[in-house]
N, C-alpha and C positions, 0 to 999 in steps of 0.2 A: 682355655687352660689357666688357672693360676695359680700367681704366681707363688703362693707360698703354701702349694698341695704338690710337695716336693719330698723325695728320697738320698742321703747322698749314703755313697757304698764306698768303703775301705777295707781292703784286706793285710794282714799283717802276718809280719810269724816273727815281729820282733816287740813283746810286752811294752818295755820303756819305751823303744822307738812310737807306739802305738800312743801311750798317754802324753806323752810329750805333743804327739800330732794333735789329740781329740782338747788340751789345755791352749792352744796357741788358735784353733780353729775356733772355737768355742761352739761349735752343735748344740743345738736344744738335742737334748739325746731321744726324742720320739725321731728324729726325723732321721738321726746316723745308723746307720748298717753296718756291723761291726763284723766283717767275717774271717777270725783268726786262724791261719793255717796250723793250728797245733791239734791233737786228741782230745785236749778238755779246754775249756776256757781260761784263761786267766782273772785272777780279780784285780780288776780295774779301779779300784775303790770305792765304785758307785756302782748303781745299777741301770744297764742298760736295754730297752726292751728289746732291742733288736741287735742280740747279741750270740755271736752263733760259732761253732770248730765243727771240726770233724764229726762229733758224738751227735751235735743237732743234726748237720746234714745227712747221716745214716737214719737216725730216727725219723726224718721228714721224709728221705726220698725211698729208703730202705730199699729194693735190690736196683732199683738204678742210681743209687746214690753213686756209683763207678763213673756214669759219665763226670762229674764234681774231680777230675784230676786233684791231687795236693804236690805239697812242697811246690807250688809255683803260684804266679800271677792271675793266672787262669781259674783259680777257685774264687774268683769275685763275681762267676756267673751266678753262682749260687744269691749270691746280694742279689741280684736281676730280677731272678726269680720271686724273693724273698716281696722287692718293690713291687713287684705285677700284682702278687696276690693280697696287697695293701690299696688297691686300688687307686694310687696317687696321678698325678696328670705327669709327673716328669721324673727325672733321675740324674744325680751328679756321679760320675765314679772318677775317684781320687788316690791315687797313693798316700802310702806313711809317711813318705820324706819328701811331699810338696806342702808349702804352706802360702799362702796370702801374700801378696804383695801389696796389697793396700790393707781393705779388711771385709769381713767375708760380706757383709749385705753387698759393697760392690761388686765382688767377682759374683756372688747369687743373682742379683741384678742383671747383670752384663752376659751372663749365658741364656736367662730368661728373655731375654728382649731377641738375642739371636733366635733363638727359639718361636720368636714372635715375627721375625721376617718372614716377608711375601719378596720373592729373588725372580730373576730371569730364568730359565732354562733352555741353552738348545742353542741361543745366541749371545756373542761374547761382543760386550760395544768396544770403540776402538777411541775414547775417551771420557772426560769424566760425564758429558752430556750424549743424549739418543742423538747420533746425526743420522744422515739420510739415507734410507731402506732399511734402519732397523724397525722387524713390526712391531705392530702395537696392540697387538691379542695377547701375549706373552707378556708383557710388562707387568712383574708384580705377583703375578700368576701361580708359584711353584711355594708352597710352605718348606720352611726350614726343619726336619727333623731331627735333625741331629748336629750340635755345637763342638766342635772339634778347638779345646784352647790349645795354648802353647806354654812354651818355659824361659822362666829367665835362672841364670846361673849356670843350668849343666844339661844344654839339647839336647834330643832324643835323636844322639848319633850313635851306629851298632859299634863293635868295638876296633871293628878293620880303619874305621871311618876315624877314630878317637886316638887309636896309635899312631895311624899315619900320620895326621895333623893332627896333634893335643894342642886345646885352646881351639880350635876352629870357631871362630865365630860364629853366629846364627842370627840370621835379620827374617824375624816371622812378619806376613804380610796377612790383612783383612782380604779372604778370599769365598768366592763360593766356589766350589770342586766342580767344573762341569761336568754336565751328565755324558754318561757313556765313558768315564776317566775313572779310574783310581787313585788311591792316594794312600800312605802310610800311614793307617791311623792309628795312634798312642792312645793309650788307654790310660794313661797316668792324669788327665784332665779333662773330660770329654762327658758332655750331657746330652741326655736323646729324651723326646718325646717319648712316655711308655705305650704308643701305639707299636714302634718297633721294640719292645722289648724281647718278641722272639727270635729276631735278629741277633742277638746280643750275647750271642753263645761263645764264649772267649775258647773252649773245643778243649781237645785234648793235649796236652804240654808237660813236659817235667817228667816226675819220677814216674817212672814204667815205660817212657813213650822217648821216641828217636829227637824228636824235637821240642825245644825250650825257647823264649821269648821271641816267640811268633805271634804269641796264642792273640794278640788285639790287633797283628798286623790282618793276620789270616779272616777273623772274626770282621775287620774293618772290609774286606775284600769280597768276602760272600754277603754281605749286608749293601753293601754299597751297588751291589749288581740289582739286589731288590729295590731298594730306595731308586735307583734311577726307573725300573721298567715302570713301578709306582710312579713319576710324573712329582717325586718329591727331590728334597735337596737337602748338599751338606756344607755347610759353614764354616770357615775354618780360620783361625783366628784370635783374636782377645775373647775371652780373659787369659792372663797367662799365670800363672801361679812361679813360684819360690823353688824349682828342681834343688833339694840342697846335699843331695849324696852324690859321688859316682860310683858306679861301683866297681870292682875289679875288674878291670878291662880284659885278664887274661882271661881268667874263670867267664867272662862273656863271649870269648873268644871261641871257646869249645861248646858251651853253651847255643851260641848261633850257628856258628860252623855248619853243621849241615842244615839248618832251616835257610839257608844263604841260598845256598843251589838247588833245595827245592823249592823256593819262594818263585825264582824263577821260572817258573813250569805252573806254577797255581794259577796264579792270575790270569795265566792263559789259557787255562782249561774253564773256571769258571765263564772266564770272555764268552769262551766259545758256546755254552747251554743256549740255547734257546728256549725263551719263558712263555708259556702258553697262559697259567692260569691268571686270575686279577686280583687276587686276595693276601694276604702275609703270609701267612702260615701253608696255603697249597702253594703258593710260588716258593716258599721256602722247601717245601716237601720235594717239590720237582727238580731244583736247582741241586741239591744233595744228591736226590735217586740220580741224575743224569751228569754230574759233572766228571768227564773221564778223567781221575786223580786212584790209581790201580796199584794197588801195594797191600798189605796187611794194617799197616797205620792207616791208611786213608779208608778199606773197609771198618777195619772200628770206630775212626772218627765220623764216619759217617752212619751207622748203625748209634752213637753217640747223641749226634747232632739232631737225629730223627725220633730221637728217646725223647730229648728236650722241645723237641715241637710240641710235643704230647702231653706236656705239661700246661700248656696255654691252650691246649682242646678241651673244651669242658667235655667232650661226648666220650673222650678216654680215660678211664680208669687204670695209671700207669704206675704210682705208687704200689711198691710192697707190701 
């Protein structure tokens, strides 16, 4: 992999919020993914080639452009996408209101190098050194796919979390997620190898659909089931970027509200699949066809989720 055959993805629905981000970041702009949640683009005052709303994603995907949700977070699959068929070796996806803590070649750096760990899997040592009957076949063994950073300023707590205790502090820790575990994954700072980019399906969220800022916990949750049965691993940790909004705790309030009490019940249905195939894309097809999640939303997201596998199948012609 290297290190500077690289994608980073941002989506926006706020113009100045957006330039303000891409001036303080400074992107060589071949490498930034711009995907603005509006109808037509905005001018940026420069040109960008990877620059894309609404209007491109209908014209690229045309009658499944529907799985591409709007008005939410969730339309930064489309970025995903956009970097698969760039053929690049990696991907950064960032929000509009995180920025740099130092400056960008070291957060670049510092997720590629995770990205370049060889981790444990299976066994967790019980100090900083191997004592005795941890093996030694496993040592090293497990590539990292996917870099999970963190935030300084304003954590990734939902809003119940945020009213009860405002200010709650946050002490993030250099971790690998053991296999067979889950974990909350944000999607506001996080890089993956583009071998899992079919993974990467941030699903259906926001306008039209019962549920809102789920869409990278859920996305991190059906991935993570893959990435373990693969014999791969997820990193979690520095870099941490500049969280510098919060946003309306109330309006997040109702917002989450019901992805609250059906998060609860996902995790454990995906748990439950058993994965027969060995490949990304059929273990991802099987994990979908079979995880018992029985509603009207979950058949669409899953008729959704299996659109988007389709798109990293060269043998399907799924485009409109």
């Amino acid at each position: 992999m290297k290190r500077d055959e690289y994608r980073v993805i941002v989506a926006s629905i706020r113009p100045a919020d957006l330039l303000k981000w891409i001036s303080a970041w400074g992107w060589d702009r071949d490498k930034l993914i711009i995907v603005e949640d509006l109808p037509r683009k905005s001018d940026l005052g420069a040109y960008f080639p990877n620059h894309f709303s609404h209007s491109e994603i209908d014209a690229e995907l045309g009658d499944n452009s529907w799985i591409i949700p709007r008005k939410t977070s969730a339309i930064k699959s489309f970025g995903v996408y956009v970097a698969y068929r760039q053929n690049v070796d990696w991907v950064i996806v960032l929000d509009d209101d995180c920025y740099p803590t130092a400056d960008k070649e070291s957060f670049v750096s510092h997720h590629f190098q995770n990205l370049n760990r060889q981790v444990d899997l299976n066994w967790v040592a019980t100090g900083d050194q191997y004592t005795r009957g941890y093996p030694y076949f496993i040592r090293g063994k497990s590539e990292v796919i996917l870099s999970h950073g963190l935030w300084d300023l304003y954590p990734d707590y939902d809003a119940v979390m945020s009213l009860a205790r405002p200010g709650l502090p946050f002490n993030g820790q250099d971790q690998v997620i053991p296999r067979w575990n889950f974990f909350p994954m944000c999607g506001m700072n996080v890089a993956f190898n583009i071998k899992i980019a079919p993974l990467m399906y941030f699903g259906l969220q926001g306008l039209g659909y019962p549920f809102d800022r789920f869409d990278d916990i859920w996305c991190g949750v059906f991935a993570k089931k893959i990435i373990d049965h693969l014999g791969l691993a997820v990193f979690s940790g520095q870099p941490a970027i500049q969280h510098t909004k919060l946003s309306n705790l109330l309006v997040n309030l109702r917002k989450e509200a019901p992805g609250i009490e059906e998060n609860e019940s996902v995790w454990q249905a995906v748990q439950a699949v058993v994965l027969t195939k060995k490949d990304i894309i059929p273990m991802a097809r099987e994990l979908f066809e079979n995880v018992m999640l029985e509603s009207d939303f979950w058949a669409k997201y899953r008729k959704a989720a299996l659109t988007w596998l389709n798109l990293f199948d060269p043998t399907n012609n799924v485009n409109g």
